[in-house]
C-alpha positions in Angstrom: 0.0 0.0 0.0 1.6 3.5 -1.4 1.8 6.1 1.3 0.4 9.3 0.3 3.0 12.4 -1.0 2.5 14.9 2.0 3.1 18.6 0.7 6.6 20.2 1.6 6.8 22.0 4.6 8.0 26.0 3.2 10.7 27.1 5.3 10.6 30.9 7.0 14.4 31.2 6.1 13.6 30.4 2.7 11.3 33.6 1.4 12.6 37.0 0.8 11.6 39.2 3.5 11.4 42.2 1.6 9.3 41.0 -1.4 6.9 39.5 1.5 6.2 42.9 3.1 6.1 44.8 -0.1 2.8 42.5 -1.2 1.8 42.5 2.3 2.0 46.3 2.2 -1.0 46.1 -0.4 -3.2 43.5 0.6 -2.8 43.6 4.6 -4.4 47.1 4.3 -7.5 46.8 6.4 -11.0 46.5 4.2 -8.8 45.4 1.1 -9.1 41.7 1.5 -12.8 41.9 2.5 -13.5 44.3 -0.6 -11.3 42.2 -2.7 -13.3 38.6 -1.5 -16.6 40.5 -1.8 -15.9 41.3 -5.5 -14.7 37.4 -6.3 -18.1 36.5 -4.1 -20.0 38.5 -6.8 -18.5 37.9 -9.8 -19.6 41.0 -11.3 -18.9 45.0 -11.8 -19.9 46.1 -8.5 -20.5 50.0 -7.4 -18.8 51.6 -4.7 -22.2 51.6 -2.9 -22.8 48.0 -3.5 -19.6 46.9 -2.0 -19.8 49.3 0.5 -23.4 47.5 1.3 -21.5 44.0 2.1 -19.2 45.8 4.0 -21.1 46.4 7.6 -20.1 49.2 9.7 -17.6 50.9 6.8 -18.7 54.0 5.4 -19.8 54.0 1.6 -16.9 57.0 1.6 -14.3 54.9 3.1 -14.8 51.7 1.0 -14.7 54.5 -2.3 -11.2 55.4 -1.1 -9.9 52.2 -0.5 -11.4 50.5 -4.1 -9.5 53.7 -5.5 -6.2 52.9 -3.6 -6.8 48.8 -4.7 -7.3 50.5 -8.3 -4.0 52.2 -8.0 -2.2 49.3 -6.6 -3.1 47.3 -9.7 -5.7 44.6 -8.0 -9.1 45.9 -9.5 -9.8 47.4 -12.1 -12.6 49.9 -13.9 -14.4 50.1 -17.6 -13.6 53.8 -18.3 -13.5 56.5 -15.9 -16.6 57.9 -15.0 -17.7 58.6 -11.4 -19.3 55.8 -9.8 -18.6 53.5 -12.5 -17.8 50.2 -11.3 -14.7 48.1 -9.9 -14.3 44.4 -11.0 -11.1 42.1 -9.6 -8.5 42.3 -12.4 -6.1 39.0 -12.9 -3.9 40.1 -9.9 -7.3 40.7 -8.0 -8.2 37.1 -8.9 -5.0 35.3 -8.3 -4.9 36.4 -4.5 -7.4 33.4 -3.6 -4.8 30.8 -2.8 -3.1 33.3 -0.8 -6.7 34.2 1.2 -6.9 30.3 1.5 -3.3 29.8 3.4 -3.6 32.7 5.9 -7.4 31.3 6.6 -6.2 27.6 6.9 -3.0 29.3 9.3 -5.6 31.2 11.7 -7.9 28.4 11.9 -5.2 26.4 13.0 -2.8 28.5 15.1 -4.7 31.3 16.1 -7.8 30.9 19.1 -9.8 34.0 17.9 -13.2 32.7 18.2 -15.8 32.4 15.8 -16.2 35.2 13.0 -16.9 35.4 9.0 -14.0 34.1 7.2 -13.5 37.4 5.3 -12.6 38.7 8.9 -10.7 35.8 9.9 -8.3 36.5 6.7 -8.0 40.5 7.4 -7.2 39.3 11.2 -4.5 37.5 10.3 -2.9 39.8 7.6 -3.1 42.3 9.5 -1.5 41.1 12.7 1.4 40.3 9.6 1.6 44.0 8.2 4.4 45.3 10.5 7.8 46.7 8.9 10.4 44.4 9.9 8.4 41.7 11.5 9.2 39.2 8.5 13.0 39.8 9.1 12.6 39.3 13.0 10.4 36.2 12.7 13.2 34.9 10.4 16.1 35.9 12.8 14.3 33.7 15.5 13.3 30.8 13.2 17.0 30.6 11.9 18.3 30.7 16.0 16.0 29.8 18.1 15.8 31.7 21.4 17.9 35.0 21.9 17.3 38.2 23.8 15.9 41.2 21.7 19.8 42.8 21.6 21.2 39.8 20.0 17.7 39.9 17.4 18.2 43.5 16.2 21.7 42.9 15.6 20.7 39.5 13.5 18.3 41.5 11.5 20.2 44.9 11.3 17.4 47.2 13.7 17.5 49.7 15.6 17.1 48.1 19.0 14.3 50.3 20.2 12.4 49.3 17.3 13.3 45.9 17.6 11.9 46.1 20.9 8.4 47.6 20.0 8.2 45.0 17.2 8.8 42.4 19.3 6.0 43.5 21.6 3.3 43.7 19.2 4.4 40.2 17.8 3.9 38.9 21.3 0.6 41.1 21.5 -0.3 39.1 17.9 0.5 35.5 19.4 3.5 35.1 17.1 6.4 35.4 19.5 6.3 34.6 23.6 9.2 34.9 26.5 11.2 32.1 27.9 10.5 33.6 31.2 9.2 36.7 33.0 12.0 38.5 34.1 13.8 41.7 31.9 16.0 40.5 29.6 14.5 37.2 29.2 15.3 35.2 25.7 12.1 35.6 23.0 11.0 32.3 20.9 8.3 32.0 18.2 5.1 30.4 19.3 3.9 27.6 17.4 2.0 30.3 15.3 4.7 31.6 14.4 6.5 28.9 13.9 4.0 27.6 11.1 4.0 31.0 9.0 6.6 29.6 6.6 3.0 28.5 4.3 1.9 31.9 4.8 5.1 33.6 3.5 5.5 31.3 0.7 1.7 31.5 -0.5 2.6 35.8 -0.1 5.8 35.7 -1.9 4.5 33.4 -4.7 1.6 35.9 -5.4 4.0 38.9 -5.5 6.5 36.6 -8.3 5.9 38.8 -11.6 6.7 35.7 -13.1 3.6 33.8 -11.2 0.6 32.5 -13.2 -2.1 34.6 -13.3 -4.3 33.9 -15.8 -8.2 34.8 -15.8 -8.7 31.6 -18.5 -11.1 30.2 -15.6 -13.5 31.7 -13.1 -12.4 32.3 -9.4 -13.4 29.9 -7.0 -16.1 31.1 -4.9 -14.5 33.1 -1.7 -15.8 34.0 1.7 -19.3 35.8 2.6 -18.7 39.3 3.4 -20.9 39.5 6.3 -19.6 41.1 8.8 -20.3 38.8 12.8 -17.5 38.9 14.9 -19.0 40.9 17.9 -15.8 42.5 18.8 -15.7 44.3 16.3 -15.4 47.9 16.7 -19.2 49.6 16.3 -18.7 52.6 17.4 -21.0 55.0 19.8 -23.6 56.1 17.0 -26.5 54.0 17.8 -28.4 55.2 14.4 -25.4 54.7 12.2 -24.2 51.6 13.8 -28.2 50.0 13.1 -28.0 51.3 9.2 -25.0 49.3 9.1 -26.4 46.1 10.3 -29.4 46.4 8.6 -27.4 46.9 5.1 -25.2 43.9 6.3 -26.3 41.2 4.0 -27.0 37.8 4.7 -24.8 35.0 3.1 -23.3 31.4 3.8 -19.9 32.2 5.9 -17.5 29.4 4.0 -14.3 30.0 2.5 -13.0 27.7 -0.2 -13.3 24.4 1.0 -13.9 25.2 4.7 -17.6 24.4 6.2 -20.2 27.5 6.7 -20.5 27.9 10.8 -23.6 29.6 12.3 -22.7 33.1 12.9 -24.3 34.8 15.7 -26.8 38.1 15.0 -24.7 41.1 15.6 -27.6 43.4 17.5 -27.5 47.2 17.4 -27.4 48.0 21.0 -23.5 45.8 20.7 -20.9 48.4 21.1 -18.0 46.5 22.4 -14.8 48.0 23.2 -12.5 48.3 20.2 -9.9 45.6 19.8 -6.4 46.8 19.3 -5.2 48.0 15.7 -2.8 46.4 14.6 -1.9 49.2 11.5 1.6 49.1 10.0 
């Protein structure tokens, strides 16, 4: 009996840190992989307004100027040029589904966040991701194992206060932990961390101007864009807050080849307290 050909492991050490935060530096942007999923959902031209409609608790004005900065950056693209004509994912737009499939597979796995829509597991995860430098630090500690932060900005050639800060919100994300409590104490990758090297490789791959992608075939269907994690930030504007649930739109919350989950009603009386950003 043949045993079956498990997939190579992708190392961390392996991917070029650089090229990996220049593409994460245009789709970690927060609302960019929702709007991006929304548009591959639909299959279709969609308006500003009608993307803004999937995107719960986003103004229509915000979800404008990030489609526009998505336009810019080459992932969607336009018919002509008139005002409020509408945005359709381009070939680039398109080819970002196996990369929305690895970062979703990594935080089901790695990360205990709870249950939300898939769309907002994947900008979760990007997001904790989009730091300058992070990709060089996690390398530096996959490559030696525990060291104290000194020793890890002078592996990766930081500024040691920076270093320091990084390493903070990489333990704030669940990507790096301490050996111990007291100052001074050695920093490791978590097994989070640890198990990025799929995530970097899926990243990198995407960014390759050499990579395939080709619009010969449809895109497979991507997550809903219904917005139901309830710690998400609502904000204090009872009336706005219940327009934006009401405009939320209902839809099946699977991504790819992952099973829809029940998703609890988001009510308009929710205003939870604002989970830290995690902004580059």
């Amino acid at each position: 009996m043949s045993t079956p050909v498990q997939p190579p492991v992708s190392s961390i050490g392996s991917v070029d840190s650089q090229r990996v935060e220049d593409a994460l530096a245009l789709i970690g942007p927060k609302w960019t992989a929702w709007s991006a999923m929304t548009l591959a959902q639909e299959s279709r031209p969609m308006r500003v307004c009608d993307v803004a409609a999937r995107l719960p608790f986003v103004s229509e004005q915000f979800v404008g100027k990030r489609l526009a900065t998505m336009h810019t950056d080459g992932l969607v693209t336009r018919d002509d040029d008139r005002r409020g004509a509408p945005y359709r994912l381009n070939a680039l737009g398109q080819s970002l589904a196996p990369v929305y499939r690895t970062v979703s597979d990594w935080s089901h796995t790695h990360l205990s966040i709870g249950q939300m829509a898939e769309a907002e597991r994947v900008e979760d995860a990007l997001r904790r991701l989009l730091l300058r430098s992070a990709t060089a630090v996690v390398q530096v500690l996959d490559a030696g194992g525990p060291m104290r932060f000194v020793r890890i900005a002078e592996e990766a050639g930081l500024d040691n206060g920076f270093t320091r800060h990084r390493l903070l919100r990489l333990q704030a994300d669940g990507l790096v932990a301490r050996t111990g409590t007291r100052l001074g104490d050695p920093y490791l990758l978590t097994d989070a961390g640890q198990a990025l090297g799929a995530v970097y490789a899926s990243v990198e791959r995407w960014s390759n101007p050499g990579a395939v992608r080709r619009t010969s075939s449809a895109p497979r269907p991507v997550a809903a864009a219904t917005r139901t994690h309830v710690s998400a930030p609502l904000g204090t504007d009872g009336a706005r807050t219940a327009a934006a649930v009401r405009r939320s739109a209902a839809a099946p919350n699977s991504l790819f080849s992952h099973a829809p989950q029940p998703q609890p009603r988001v009510l308009a009386a929710m205003t939870p307290q604002p989970a830290p950003g995690r902004g580059r």
